[in-house]
N, C-alpha and C positions, 0 to 999 in steps of 0.2 A: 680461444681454441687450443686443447694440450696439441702442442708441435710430434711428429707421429716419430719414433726413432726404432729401432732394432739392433740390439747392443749383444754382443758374443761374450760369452765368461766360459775360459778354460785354465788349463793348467793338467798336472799330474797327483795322478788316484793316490798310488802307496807315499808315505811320506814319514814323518818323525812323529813317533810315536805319542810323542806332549802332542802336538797337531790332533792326531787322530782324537784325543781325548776330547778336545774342545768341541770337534767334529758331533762325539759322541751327544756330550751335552744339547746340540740343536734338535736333535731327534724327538720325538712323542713318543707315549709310552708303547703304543702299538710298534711301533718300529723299531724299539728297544727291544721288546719281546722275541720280533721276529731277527735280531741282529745274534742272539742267543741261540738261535736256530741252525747257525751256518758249522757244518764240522771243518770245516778246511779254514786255518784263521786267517788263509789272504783272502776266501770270497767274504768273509765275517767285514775286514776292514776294509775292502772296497765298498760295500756294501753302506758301511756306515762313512766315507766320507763322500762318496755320489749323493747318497740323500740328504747328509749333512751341510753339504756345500750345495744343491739348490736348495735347501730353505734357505740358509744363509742367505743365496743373494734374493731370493723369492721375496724377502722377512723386508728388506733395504728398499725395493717397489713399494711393499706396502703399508710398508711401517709399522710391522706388526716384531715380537719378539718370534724368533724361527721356530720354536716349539709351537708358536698359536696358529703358524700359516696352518689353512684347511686346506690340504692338497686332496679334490676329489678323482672320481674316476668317471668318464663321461662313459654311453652305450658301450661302445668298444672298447675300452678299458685305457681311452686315452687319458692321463692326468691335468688337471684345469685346477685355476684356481675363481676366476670371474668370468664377468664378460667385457671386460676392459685390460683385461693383461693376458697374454699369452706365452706359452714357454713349452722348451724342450728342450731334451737332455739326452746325449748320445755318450756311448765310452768304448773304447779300445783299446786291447792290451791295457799300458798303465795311462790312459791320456783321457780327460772328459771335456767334452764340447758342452755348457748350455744359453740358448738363444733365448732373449727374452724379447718382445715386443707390444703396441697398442697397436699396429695395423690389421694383423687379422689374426686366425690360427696361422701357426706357424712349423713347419718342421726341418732337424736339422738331424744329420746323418755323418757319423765318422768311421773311417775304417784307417788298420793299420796296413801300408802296404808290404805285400808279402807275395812267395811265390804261391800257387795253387793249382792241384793235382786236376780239380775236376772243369776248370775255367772253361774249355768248350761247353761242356754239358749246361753251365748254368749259364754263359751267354744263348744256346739254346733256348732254355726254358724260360728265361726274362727279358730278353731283348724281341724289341720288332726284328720284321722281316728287313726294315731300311737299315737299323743299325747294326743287323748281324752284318749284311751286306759292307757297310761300312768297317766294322773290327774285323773282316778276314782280311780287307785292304791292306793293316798295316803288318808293321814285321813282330817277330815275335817281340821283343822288348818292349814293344811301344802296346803291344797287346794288354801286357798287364798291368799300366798306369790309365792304359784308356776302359778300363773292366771296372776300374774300381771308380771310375770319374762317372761313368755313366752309373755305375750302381749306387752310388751315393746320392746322389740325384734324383733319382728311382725313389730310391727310403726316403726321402726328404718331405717329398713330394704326399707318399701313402701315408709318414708319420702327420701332415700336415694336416692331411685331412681325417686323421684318424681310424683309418681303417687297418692298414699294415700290409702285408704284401698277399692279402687275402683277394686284393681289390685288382690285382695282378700285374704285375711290374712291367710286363709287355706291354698292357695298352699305356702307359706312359711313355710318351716315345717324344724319345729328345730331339733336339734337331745335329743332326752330325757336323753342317755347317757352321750353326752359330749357337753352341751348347750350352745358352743360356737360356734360353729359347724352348718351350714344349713346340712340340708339332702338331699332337694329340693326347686327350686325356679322357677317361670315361667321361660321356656326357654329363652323368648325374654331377658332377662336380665342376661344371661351367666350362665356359670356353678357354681353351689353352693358353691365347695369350693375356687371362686374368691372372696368370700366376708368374712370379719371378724364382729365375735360378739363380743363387750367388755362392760361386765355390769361394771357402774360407781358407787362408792361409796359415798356415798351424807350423809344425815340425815339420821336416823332410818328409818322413816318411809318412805324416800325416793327411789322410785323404778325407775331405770334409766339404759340405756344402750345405746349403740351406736355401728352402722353399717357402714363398711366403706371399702373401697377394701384390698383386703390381702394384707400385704407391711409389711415391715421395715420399724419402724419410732421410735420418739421419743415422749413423751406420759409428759404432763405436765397439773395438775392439778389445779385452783387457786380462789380462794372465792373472792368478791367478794364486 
């Protein structure tokens, strides 16, 4: 029986520009094409080492050279490559998170922490009624580390299951208590505690988590 693991690959987007090339080289022609596309040349090179760097490690799973992985689009335009490996890929500002795993689909969510103008209105609009309740509790500081913990959480969770926050980020609702924890989740996507939260340790200001079915696994970290 394959031993079940879920392994984190990060590190930083912009970099030295020999790097970016090699980056370039992993791409397909389609993605070449569209790397052509970009007028501003920082989104041009983000652009090519986020894609560049999951085939890279996508190519190492499956032993294939990173131009031949077949990275599809499921209904929702989630990307898959089988049904034996799962993965996902988040970035902010210059930092990219991707989680690969065999346990089940997977989703992983990063945000850079910062201050924000409209933070009531969007705990408003994606938090339940338990955790608004809960984020007026603390003080203002603690407000915007705890916005982003819950909102990452949230993503993690809709990227998992491939919907995106169409599926609506309120009925995910964490538990304030023990924030590992759902409380609830739309029914169509099983009962809450099938799923696990596991927030990721990155950079300071790095706010990151990841969503994945409840399992026994092995858990390995590595930069990038």
């Amino acid at each position: 029986m394959t031993a079940k693991f879920v392994d984190i690959w990060s590190g930083d987007i912009l970099s030295e520009q020999s790097e970016e090339k090699l980056y370039y080289q992993y791409l397909n022609a389609t993605e070449k094409q569209k790397a052509g596309t970009f007028a501003r040349s920082e989104l041009q090179r983000k652009y090519i080492k986020t894609r560049g760097v999951l085939r890279k490690v996508l190519a190492e799973y499956l032993n294939e050279r990173p131009q031949q992985v077949n990275i599809k689009l499921a209904e929702y335009g989630k990307p898959f490559v089988d049904q034996t490996l799962f993965f996902n890929l988040s970035h902010s500002a210059n930092r990219f998170v991707i989680a690969v795993t065999n346990v089940s689909e997977i989703g992983v969510d990063l945000e850079l922490l910062r201050q924000r103008k409209n933070l009531q209105g969007l705990v408003k609009k994606c938090f339940s009624a338990l955790e608004i309740n809960y984020w007026e509790g603390l003080s203002e500081q603690q407000k915007i580390f705890a916005f982003y913990q819950f909102w990452v959480r949230k993503e993690a969770f809709v990227k998992a299951i491939g919907r995106g926050i169409a599926v609506g980020l309120d009925q995910c609702v964490i538990n304030p208590e023990k924030q590992t924890q759902f409380l609830s989740i739309p029914e169509l996507y099983g009962n809450n505690a099938d799923w696990k939260i596991m927030d990721i340790s990155l950079n300071k200001n790095d706010i990151c988590a990841l969503v994945v079915r409840n399992s026994l696994f092995s858990y390995t970290q590595n930069e990038i």
